[in-house]
C-alpha positions in Angstrom: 103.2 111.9 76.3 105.4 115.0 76.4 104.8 118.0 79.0 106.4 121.0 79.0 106.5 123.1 82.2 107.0 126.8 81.3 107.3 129.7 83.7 105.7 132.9 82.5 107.9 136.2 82.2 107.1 139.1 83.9 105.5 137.2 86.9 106.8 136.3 90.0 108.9 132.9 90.0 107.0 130.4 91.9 108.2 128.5 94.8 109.1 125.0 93.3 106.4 125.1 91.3 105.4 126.2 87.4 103.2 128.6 86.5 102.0 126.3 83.1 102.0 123.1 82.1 101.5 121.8 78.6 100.5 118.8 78.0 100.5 116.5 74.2 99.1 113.5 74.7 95.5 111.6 74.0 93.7 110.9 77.3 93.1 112.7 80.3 93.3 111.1 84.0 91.3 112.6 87.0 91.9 111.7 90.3 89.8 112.0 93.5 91.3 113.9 96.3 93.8 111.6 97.2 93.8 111.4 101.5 96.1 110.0 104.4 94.6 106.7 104.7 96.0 102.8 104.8 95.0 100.2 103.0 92.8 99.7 106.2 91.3 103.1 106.2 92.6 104.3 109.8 94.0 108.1 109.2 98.3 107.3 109.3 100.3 110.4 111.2 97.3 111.7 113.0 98.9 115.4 113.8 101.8 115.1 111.4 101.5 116.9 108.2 104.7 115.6 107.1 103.2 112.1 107.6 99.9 112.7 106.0 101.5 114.4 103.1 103.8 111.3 102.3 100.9 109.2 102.7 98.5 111.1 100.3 101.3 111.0 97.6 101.6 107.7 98.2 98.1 107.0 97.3 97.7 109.3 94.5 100.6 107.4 92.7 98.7 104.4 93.3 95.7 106.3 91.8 97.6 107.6 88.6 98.9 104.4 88.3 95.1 102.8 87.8 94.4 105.3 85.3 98.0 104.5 83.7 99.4 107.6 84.0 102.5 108.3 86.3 103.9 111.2 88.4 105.4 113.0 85.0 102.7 112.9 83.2 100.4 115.3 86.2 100.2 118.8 84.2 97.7 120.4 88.0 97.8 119.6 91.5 95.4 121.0 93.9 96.6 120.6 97.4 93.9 121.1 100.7 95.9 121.5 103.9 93.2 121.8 107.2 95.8 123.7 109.5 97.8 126.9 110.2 99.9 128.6 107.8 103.0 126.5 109.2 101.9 123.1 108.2 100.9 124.5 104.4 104.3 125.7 104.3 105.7 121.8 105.6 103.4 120.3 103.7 104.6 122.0 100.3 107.8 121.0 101.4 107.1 117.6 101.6 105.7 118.1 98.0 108.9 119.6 97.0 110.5 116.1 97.6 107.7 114.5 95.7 107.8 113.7 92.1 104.6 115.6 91.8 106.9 118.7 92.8 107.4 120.6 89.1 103.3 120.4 88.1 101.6 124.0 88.3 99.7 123.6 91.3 97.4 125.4 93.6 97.7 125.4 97.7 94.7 126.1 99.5 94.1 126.3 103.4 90.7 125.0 104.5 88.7 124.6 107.5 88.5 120.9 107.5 88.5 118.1 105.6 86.6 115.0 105.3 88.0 112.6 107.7 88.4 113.5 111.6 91.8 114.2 112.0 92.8 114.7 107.9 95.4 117.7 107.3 96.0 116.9 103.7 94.5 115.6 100.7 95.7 116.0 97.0 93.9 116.1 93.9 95.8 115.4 90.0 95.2 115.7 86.6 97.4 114.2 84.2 97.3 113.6 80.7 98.6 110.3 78.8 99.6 108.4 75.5 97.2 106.5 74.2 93.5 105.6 74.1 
């Protein structure tokens, strides 16, 4: 599979970001909002955005990973943060260290999320080789 991030001229340069991805490949992968949760389902870094966002990329690799695709092959990244303009902005940093980092991507500040005491949670599409 082959995707090729492009950045569009005459638009702003996004912040670690691109603003397209194309994708060649045969099958699609969807993933399900990827949250801050171990493998026993207790919320890890309850408060920590930093925390939570290491943990939710943790799991969506795992989730890719079932649907055989792997951090390269994401082409959009929709990212929910439940928290004041300061955590969005530390948890696209933690992003930015991620190998998710170069997908386009949308960040969205939300009231809450689905688990008490959730701050993050990552949804990916990625597209693959093969049937």
């Amino acid at each position: 599979m082959k995707v090729e991030y492009r950045n569009v001229e005459g638009l702003a340069e996004p912040p670690g970001y691109t603003h397209v991805a194309v994708a060649h490949g045969t099958r699609t992968v969807y993933t399900a909002g990827a949250v801050p949760l171990d493998a026993d389902g207790q919320i890890v870094g309850p408060g920590d955005p930093t925390v939570q966002t290491e943990q939710v990329i943790a799991n969506l690799l795992r989730q890719l990973e079932a649907g055989g695709a792997r951090a390269s092959d994401v082409v959009k990244t929709t990212v929910y943060v439940a928290a004041d303009h300061e955590a969005m902005i530390t948890v696209w940093d933690a992003i930015q260290r991620s190998p998710i980092a170069s997908a386009p991507a949308t960040l969205l500040g939300v009231a809450l999320l689905g688990y008490a005491r959730q701050l993050v949670e990552i949804e990916a599409v990625a597209v693959v080789d093969g049937a």
